[in-house]
N, C-alpha and C positions, 0 to 999 in steps of 0.2 A: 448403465450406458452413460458416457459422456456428456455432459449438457451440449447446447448448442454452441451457446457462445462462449464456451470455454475451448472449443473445435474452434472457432471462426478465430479465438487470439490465439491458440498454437498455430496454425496455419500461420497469421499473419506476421507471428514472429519468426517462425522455419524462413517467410519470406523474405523480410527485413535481414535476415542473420547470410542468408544467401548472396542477398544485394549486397551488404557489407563486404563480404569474402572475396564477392567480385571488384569488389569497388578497391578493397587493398590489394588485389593482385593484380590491377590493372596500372594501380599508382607504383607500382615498385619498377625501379629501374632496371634496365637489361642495358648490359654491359659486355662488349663482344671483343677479345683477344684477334689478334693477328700479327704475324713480322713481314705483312705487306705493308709497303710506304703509302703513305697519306699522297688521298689523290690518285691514286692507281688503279686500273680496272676491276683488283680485288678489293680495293677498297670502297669503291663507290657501290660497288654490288651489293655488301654488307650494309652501305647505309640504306641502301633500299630494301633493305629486307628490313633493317629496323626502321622504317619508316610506314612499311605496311604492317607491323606491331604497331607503333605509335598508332597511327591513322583506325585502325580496329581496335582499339580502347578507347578512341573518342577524342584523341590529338592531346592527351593531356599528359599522358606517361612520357616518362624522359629515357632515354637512351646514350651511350656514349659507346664509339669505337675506337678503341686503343691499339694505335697502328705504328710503323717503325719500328714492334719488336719492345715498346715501352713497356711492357707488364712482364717481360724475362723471354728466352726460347720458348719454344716448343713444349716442351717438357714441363719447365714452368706452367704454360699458358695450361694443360690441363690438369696439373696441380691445383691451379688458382680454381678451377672449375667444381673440381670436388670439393675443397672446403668455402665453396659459397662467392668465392672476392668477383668470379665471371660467371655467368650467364652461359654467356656461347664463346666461340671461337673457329677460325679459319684456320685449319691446320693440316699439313701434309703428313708422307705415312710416318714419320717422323716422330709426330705429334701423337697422330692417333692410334698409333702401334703401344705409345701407355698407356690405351682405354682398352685393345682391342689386338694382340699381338700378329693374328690372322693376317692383319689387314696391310703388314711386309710384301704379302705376293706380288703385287698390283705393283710396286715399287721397285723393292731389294734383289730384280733378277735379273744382270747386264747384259743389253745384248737381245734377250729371249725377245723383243716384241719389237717385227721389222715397219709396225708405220699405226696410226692412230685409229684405225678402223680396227684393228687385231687390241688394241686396248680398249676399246669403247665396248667390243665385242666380250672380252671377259670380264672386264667390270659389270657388265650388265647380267651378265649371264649367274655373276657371283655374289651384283648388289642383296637380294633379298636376304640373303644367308649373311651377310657382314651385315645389313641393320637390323637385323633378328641378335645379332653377335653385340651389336652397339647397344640395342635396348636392354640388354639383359645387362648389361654391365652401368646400365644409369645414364643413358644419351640417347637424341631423338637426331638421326640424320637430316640434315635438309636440304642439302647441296652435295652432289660430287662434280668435281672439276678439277683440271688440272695445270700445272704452269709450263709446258714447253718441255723436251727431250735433256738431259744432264749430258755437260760438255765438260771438258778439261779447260780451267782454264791456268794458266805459268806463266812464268816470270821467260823462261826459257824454250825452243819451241822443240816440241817432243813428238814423233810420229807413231811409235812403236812403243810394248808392254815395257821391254826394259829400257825405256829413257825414262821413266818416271819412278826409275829405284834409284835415282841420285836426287830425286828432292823429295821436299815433305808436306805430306800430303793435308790437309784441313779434313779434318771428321770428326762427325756429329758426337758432341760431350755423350748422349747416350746411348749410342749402339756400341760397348764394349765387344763386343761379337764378330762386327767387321772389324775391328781394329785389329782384333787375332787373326784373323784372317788374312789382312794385309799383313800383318808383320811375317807369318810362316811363307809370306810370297816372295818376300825380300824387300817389301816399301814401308815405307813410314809414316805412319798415320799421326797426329797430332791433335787430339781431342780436344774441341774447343765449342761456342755458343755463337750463335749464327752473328749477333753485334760484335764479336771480336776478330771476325773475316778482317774487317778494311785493317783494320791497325797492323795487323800480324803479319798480312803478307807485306806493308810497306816496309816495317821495322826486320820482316825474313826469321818472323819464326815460323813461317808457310812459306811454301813455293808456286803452290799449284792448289785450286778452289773446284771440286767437283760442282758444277752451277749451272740453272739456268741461262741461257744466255739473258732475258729478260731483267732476273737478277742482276746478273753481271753488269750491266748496264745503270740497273737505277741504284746499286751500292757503289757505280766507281771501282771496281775492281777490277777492271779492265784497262783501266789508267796504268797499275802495275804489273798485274796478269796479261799481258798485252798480244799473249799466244791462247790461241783456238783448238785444239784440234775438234775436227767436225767428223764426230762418232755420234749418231744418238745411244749413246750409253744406257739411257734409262729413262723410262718417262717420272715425271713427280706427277704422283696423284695426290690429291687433297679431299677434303669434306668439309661443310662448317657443320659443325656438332654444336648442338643447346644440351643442357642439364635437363632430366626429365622433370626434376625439381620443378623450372620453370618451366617446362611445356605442359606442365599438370595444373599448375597455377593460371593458365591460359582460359577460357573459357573458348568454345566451339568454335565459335566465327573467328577467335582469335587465331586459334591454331590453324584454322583453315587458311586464311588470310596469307601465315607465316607460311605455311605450305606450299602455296600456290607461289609468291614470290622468290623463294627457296628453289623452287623447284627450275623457274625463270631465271634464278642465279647461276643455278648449274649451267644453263645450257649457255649462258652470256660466258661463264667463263672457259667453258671449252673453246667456244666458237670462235671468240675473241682472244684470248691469251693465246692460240697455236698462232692468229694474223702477228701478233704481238714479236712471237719469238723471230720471226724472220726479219722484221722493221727493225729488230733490234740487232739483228746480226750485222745489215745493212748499213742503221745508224753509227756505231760502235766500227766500220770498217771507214768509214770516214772517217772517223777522228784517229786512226792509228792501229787499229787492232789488225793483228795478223791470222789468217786462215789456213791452217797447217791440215791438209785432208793427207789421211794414208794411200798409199797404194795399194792394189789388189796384197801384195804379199807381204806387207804389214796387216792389212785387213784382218787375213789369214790367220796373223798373229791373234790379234784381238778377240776373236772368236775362238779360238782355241783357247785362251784365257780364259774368258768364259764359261764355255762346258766345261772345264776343271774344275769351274768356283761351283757348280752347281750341287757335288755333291756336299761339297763343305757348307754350303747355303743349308739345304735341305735338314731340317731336323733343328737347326741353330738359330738363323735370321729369320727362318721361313718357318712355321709348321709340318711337318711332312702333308700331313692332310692336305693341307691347303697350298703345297708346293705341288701335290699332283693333280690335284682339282686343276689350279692355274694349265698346267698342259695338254689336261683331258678336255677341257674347253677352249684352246690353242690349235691341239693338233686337229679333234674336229670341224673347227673354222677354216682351218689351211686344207681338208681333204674337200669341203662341201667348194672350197674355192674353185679345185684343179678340175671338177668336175663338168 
């Protein structure tokens, strides 16, 4: 049998060797990605998430968020994540469609979701299965939110599917997938990284910016894009995603901390970014910007576009699984409505 006090100095060193463990996981910095602009509703949220980190190690660990898109796209931002350089990151499906390809539905489907309550309804209905999908691939959800409806925004003003096969279009450097898709439509896509929007459409090697209006506004690209059309095209969902790396380096109260603030971010940036996108459409009409809405039979058009694009979606941008999940939890939404 063990002596005693050779038990009382294992213990005491398992102790010691514990506190230590916590005491350098709690000193290591978290460092959080975004191509939100410093000062913006997503960006304040993010500080308060890392502030109730900070504040739950005892005010001593540092943190820094890298906003403006500084640490590269999307793509980038969760590159940098895997090989250790970030922590976390705010990022839409964009982003987190290279952790988690699934998570296109929610996004990559035009047209399919006629207002915010039909989204909120299958994101939730689908969130458990997409952070089952995130954990398994090395990421701990802590926020979903999203930035406002995707509008057209041109140089030239456009109502209808075929006025926008005579310019070029801005799209995301890595969805090669829609790009083919636009091209067999007749449009022209031009791959590019979300910092090289402003330059490109002033110098006209873009025409026309699938955007935010929100965005549109706080990049200035409205300055040249100076045409609206007002389709909600698509909602942008997002997530801020941590590495489980550092959610395991966390200790309890930490995590929970992180969680509960997280969680408080999601619903600040729903609630807040939809007030956001109208103030902006608003603001943005005062200073020059034009409102180009379709008619019922342009509309018509738009929508017929769309269920076309659906089958080419399905199986490519989208998962099949998970392109019919999104409808099986849509169409039951819309019958429990009529009811």
């Amino acid at each position: 049998m063990m002596p005693f006090k050779l038990s009382v100095r294992v213990v005491f060193s398992l102790v010691l060797m514990v506190c230590n463990l916590q005491t350098f996981a709690a000193d290591k910095p978290l460092r959080i990605g975004t191509l939100a602009p410093k000062n913006s509703l997503y960006y304040r949220q993010l500080i308060e998430v890392a502030e109730a980190w900070r504040g739950s190690t005892g005010g001593a660990a540092k943190y820094t968020v890298y906003a403006d898109g500084s640490q590269g796209g999307e793509t980038e931002l969760a590159r940098r994540m895997r090989i250790g350089q970030l922590q976390g990151a705010l990022l839409s499906v964009v982003g987190l469609k290279e952790i988690e390809p699934s998570i296109s539905a929610l996004q990559s489907m035009p047209l399919l979701f006629k207002n915010w309550e039909e989204v909120d309804h299958v994101r939730e209905k689908m969130r458990p299965g997409m952070e089952k999908k995130f954990l398994e691939k090395g990421f701990i959800v802590l926020a979903w939110g999203d930035a406002g409806w995707v509008r057209f925004f041109s140089k030239e003003p456009a109502f209808k599917p075929d006025d926008y096969k005579k310019m070029k279009f801005f799209s995301w450097g890595g969805e090669p997938e829609q790009q083919e898709i636009m091209k067999n439509l007749g449009y022209t896509p031009v791959p590019l990284e979300t910092t090289d929007i402003l330059p490109s459409i002033q110098t006209g090697m873009i025409s026309v910016v699938p955007s935010t209006p929100y965005f549109a506004m706080a990049s200035q690209i409205y300055n040249t894009a100076n045409n609206m059309l007002e389709i909600n095209w698509a909602p942008v969902v997002g997530a801020l995603v941590i590495t489980k790396k550092a959610w395991d380096e966390m200790s309890p109260a930490t995590q929970e901390a992180v969680r509960v603030a997280g969680e408080k971010a999601g619903d600040q940036l729903r609630i807040k970014a939809r007030l956001e996108v109208e103030e902006a459409v608003e603001a943005m009409k005062k200073r020059g910007l034009v409102v180009n809405k379709p008619n019922p039979e342009q509309m018509k058009e738009w929508n017929n576009l769309a269920v076309s694009l659906y089958p080419k979606i399905r199986g490519t941008m989208v998962p099949a699984e998970t392109f019919d999940e999104v409808f099986k939890h849509l169409n039951a939404f819309r019958a429990g409505k009529q009811k």
